[in-house]
DOMARNU-461946 format. One record per residue (C-alpha): x, y, z; residue number from 1. Coordinates in steps of 0.25 Angstrom, whole numbers. Layout:
REM residues N
u=X; v=Y; w=Z; pos=NUM
...
REM end
This chain:
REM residues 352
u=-98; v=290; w=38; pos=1
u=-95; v=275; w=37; pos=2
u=-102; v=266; w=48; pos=3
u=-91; v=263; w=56; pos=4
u=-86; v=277; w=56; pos=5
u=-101; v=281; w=64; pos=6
u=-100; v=271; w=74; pos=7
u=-86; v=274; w=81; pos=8
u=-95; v=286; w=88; pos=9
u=-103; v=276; w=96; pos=10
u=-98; v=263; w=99; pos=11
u=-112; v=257; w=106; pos=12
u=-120; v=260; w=92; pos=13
u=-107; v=254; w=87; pos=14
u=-110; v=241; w=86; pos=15
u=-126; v=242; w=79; pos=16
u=-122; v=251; w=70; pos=17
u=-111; v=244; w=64; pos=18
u=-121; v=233; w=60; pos=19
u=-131; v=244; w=53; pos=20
u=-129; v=235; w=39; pos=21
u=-130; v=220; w=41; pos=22
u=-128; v=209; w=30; pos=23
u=-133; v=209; w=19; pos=24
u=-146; v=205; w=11; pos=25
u=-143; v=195; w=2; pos=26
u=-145; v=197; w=-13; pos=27
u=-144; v=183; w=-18; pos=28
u=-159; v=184; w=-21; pos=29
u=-159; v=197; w=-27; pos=30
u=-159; v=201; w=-42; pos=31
u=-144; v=204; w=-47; pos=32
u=-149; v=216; w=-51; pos=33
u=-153; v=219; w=-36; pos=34
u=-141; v=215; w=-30; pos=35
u=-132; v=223; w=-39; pos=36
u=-141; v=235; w=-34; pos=37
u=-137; v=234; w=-19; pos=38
u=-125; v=229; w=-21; pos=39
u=-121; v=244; w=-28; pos=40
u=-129; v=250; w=-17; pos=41
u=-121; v=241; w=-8; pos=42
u=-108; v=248; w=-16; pos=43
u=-112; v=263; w=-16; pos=44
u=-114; v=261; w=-1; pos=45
u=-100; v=254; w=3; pos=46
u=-95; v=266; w=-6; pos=47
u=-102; v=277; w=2; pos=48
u=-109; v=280; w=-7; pos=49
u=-123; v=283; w=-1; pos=50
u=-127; v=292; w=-12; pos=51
u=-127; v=282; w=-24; pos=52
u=-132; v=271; w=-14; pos=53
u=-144; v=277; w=-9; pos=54
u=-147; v=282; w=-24; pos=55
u=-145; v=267; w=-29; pos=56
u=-154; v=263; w=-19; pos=57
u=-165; v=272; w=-18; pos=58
u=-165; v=268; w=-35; pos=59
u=-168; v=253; w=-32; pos=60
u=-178; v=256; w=-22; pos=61
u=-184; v=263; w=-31; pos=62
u=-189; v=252; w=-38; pos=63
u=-190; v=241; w=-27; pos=64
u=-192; v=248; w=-15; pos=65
u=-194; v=239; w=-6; pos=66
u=-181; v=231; w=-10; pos=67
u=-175; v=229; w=6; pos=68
u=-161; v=228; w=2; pos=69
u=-159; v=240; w=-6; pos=70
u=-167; v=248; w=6; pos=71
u=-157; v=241; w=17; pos=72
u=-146; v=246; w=7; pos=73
u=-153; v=260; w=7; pos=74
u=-155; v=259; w=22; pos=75
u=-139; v=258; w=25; pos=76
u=-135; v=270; w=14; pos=77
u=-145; v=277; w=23; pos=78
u=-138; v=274; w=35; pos=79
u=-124; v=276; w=30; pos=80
u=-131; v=290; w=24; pos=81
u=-131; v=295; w=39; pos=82
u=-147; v=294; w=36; pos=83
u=-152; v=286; w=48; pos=84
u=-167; v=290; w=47; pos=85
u=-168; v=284; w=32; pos=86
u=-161; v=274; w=35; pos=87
u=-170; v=271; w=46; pos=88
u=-180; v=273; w=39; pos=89
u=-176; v=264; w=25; pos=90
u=-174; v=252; w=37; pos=91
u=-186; v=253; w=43; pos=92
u=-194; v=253; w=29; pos=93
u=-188; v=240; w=26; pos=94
u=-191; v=232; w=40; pos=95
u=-205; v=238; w=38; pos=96
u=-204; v=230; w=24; pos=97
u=-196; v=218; w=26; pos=98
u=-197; v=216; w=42; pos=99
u=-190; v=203; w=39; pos=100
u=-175; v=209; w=37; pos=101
u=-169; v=211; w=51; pos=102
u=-157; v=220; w=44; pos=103
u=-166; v=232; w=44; pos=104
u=-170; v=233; w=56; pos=105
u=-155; v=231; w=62; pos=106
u=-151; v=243; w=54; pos=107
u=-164; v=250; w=59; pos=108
u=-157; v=250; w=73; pos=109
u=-142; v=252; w=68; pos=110
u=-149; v=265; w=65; pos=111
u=-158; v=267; w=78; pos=112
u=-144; v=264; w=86; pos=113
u=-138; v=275; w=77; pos=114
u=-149; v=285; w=83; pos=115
u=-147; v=280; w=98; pos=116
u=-162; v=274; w=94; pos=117
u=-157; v=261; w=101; pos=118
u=-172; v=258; w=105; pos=119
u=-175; v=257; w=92; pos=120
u=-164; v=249; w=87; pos=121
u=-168; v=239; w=96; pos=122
u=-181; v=238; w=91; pos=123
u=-175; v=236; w=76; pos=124
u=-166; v=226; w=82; pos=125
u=-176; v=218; w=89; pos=126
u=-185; v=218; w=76; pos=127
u=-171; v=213; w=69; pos=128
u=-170; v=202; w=77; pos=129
u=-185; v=199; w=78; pos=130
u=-184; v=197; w=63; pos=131
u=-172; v=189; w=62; pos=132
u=-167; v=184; w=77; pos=133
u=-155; v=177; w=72; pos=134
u=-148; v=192; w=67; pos=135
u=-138; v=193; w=74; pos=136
u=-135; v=209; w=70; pos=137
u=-148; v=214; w=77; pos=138
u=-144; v=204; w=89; pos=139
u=-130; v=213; w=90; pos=140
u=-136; v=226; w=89; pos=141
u=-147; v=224; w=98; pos=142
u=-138; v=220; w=108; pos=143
u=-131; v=233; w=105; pos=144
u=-142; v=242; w=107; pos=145
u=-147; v=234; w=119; pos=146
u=-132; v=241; w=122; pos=147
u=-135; v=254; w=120; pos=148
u=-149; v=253; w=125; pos=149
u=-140; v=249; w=138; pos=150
u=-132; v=260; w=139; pos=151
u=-141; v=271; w=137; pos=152
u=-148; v=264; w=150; pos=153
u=-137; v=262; w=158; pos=154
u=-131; v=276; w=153; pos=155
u=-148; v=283; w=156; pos=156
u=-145; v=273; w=171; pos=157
u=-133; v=281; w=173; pos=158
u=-136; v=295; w=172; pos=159
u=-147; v=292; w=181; pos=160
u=-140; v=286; w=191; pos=161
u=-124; v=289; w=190; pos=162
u=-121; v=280; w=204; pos=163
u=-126; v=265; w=197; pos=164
u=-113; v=260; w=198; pos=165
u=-119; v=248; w=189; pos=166
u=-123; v=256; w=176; pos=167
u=-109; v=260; w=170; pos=168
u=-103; v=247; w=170; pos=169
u=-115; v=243; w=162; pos=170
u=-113; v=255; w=154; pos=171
u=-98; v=253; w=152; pos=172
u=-98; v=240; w=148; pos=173
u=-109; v=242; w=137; pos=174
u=-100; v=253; w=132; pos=175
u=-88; v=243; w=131; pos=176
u=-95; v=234; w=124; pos=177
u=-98; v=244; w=112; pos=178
u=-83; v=250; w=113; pos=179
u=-75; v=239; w=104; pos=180
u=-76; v=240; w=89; pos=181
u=-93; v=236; w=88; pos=182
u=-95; v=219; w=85; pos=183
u=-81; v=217; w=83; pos=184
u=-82; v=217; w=67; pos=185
u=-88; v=225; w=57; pos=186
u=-103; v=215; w=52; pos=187
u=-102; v=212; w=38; pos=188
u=-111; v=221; w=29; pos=189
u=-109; v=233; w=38; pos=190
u=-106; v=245; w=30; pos=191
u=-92; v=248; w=30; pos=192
u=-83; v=251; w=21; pos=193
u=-78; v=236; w=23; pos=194
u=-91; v=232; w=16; pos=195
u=-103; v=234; w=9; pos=196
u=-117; v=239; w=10; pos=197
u=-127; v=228; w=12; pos=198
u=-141; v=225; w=15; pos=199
u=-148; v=215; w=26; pos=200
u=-149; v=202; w=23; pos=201
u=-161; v=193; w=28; pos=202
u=-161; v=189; w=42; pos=203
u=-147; v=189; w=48; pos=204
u=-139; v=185; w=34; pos=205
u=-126; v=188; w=32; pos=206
u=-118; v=198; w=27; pos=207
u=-113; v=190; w=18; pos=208
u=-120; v=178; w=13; pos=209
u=-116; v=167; w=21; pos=210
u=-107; v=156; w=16; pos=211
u=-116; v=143; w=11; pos=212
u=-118; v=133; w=21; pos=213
u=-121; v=120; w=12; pos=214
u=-129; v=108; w=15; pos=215
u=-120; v=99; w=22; pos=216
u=-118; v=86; w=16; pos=217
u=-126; v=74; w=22; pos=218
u=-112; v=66; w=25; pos=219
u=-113; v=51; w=18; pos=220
u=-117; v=39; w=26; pos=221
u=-104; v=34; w=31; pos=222
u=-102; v=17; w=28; pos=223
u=-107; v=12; w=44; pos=224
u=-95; v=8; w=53; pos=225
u=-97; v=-5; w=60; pos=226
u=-97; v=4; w=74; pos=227
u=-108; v=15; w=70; pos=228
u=-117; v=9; w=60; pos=229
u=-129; v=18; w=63; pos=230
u=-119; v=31; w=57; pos=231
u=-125; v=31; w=43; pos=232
u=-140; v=32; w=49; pos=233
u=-137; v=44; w=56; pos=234
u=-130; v=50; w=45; pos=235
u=-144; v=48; w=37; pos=236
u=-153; v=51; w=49; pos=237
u=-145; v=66; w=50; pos=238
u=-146; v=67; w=33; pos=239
u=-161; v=63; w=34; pos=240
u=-163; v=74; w=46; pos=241
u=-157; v=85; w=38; pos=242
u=-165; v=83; w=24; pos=243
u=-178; v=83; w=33; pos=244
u=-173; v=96; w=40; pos=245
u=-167; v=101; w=26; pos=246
u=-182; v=99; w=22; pos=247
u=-190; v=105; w=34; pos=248
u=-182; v=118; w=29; pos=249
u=-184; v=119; w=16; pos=250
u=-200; v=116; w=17; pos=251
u=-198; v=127; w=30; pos=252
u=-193; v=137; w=18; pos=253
u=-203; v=132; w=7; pos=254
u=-214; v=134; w=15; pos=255
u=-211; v=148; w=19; pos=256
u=-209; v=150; w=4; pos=257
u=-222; v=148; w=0; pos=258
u=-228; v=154; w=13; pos=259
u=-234; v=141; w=18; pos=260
u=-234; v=146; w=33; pos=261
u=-241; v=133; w=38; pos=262
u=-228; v=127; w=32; pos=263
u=-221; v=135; w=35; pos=264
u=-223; v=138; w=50; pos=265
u=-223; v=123; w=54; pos=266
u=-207; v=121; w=50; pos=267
u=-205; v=129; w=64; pos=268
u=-206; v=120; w=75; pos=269
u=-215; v=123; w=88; pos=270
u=-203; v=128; w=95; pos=271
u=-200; v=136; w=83; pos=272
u=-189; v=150; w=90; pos=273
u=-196; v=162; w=85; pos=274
u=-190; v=174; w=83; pos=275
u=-191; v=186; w=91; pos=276
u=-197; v=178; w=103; pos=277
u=-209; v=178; w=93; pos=278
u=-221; v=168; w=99; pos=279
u=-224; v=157; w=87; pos=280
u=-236; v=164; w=81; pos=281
u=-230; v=178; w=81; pos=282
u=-218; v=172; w=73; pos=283
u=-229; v=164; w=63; pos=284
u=-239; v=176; w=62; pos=285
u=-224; v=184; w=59; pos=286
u=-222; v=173; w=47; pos=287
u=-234; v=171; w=43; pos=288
u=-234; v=186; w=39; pos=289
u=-220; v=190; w=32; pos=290
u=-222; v=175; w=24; pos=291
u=-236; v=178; w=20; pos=292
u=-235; v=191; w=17; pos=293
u=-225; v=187; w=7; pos=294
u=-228; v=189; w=-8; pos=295
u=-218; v=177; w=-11; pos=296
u=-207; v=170; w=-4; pos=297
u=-194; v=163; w=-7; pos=298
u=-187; v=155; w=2; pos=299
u=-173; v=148; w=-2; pos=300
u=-165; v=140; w=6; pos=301
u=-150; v=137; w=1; pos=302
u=-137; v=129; w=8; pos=303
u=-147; v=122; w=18; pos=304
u=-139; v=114; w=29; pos=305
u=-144; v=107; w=40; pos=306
u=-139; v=100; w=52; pos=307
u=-147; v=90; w=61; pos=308
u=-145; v=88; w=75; pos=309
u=-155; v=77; w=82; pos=310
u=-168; v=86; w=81; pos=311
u=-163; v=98; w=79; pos=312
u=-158; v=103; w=65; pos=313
u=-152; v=116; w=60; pos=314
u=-156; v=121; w=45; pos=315
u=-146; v=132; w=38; pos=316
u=-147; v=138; w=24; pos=317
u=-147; v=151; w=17; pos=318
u=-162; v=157; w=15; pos=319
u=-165; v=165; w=2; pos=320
u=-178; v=172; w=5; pos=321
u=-184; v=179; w=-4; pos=322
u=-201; v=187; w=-2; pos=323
u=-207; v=197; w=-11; pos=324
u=-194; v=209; w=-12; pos=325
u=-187; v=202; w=-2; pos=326
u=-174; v=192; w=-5; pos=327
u=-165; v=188; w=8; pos=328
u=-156; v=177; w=11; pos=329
u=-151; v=173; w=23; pos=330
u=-145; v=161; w=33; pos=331
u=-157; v=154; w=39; pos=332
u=-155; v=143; w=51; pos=333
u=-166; v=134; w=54; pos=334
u=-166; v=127; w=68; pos=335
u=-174; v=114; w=68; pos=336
u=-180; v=103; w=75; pos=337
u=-187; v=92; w=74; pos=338
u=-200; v=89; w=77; pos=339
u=-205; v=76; w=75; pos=340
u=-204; v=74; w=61; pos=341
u=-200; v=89; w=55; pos=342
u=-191; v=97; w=58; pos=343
u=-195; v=113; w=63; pos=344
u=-188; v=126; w=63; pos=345
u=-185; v=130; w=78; pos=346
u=-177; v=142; w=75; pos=347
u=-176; v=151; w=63; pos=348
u=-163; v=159; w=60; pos=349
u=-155; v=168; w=50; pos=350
u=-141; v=171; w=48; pos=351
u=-129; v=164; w=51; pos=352
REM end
């Protein structure tokens, strides 16, 4: 049964189900080899063929077993199998191994939803969002269970008392929300037969890779007009700004690269947003672990743009990372500011 065909049954799980696949890990970093591998899984999938897929699969993790996009990939042919409790089972392995990836963990509560497990698929969200709060998926969902989670309450409120005139409004409306066709447009990477397969990206990526932003030109001194002559210093002061921020980023990126955390830890501001409501030394200790623990650690940054506004400066690029068996790439945002001669990382996101 194709994934849309399962959710006209029950338009509240609707809408978190029809996300159970979203985006796509990026193979860009990956052998040729590699990437022929998922990309006929990927086939054998969009070709309902299950079968084959699994079979394809199962044969490359054989030999790298830990591979996380071949085990995503294995994850959703278990899921369109009708095999929940594998597939629950293949996505809890791989947020045991890579806790980094929110993908599995939104899948994990696609699947809990599926079982009425709402409880749980808000837990998975939460830990999706934690790891990455700019996701904007597991932010959709969670609102959706929080839906559910709703109206089982107000539904439980009503049965014990049937004369609180203020519980089925309540009720109603959150059933009118879930009756239109669920987020208005099927999400790219969501397996229909529009579309193929494909595995989770890092952080909030995009389904598809996201169109280059380049580096914006530094525009050209203009000649000084008699009226404005102090336009060309400002035209310089604003170049100068960027290539000081411009470097703050990549020595931020170098830095975690070769896992100097001293280095690393003192390009974020004082004022630094952590996520998940995290104090400053849970989110360091947090760092300090995954980055440590590393056996190696690549971190690229590509069509870097930046734009300067007084003290404040916004950083965007495309991040190829790349630690032990892991390779993602993703849209990173750096919000900055300066403080006295530097300029510090104030908030941290992914995506976009």
């Amino acid at each position: 049964m194709s994934k849309s065909a399962s959710l006209s049954s029950n338009p509240l799980l609707a809408a978190v189900r029809w996300l159970a696949v979203a985006a796509a890990f990026s193979m860009s970093l990956l052998p040729a080899a590699h990437a022929d591998d998922y990309t006929d899984v990927n086939d054998l999938i969009r070709s309902g063929k299950l079968t084959e897929a699994l079979a394809k699969a199962d044969k490359y993790l054989a030999g790298k077993p830990r591979d996380p996009q071949m085990r995503f990939l294995k994850g959703v042919i278990q899921t369109e199998a009708g095999k929940p409790s594998d597939a629950i089972s293949t996505f809890t392995k791989i947020t045991q191994d890579y806790p980094e990836l929110p993908e599995p963990y939104n899948n994990l509560a696609v699947l809990f939803a599926g079982q009425n497990q709402f409880d749980k698929a808000r837990a998975a969200l939460e830990m999706a969002i934690r790891t990455n709060p700019s996701y904007a998926t597991a932010h959709e969902n969670l609102g959706d269970v929080y839906a559910k989670l709703a109206s089982q309450a107000y539904s439980k409120a009503l049965q014990l008392d049937g004369g609180n005139a203020g519980v089925q409004p309540k009720l109603a409306l959150i059933r009118t929300l879930f009756s239109a066709e669920p987020k208005g447009q099927k999400p790219a990477g969501s397996n229909t037969s529009s579309g193929p397969v494909t595995v989770p990206p890092s952080p909030a990526a995009p389904a598809a890779p996201a169109a280059p932003r380049p580096t914006p030109a530094v525009p050209a001194t203009p000649a000084p007009a008699p009226a404005s002559p102090a336009a060309p210093e400002a035209a310089v002061s604003v170049s100068a700004a960027e290539k000081d921020v411009e470097a703050a980023v990549r020595a931020w990126a170098s830095a975690w690269a070769a896992k100097d955390m001293a280095a690393y830890l003192a390009a974020y501001g004082k004022d630094f947003d952590t996520p998940g409501n995290q104090s400053r030394k849970a989110w360091e200790e947090e760092r300090r672990s995954r980055i440590v623990g590393k056996s190696s650690i690549s971190v690229k940054l590509s069509n870097l743009s930046v734009a300067v506004k007084g003290s404040k400066a916004t950083a965007k690029f495309k991040q190829d990372y790349s630690a032990d068996t892991l390779n993602v790439s993703s849209r990173k945002t750096l919000n900055m500011a300066k403080a006295g001669e530097r300029w510090l990382i104030v908030r941290e996101s992914t995506g976009g």
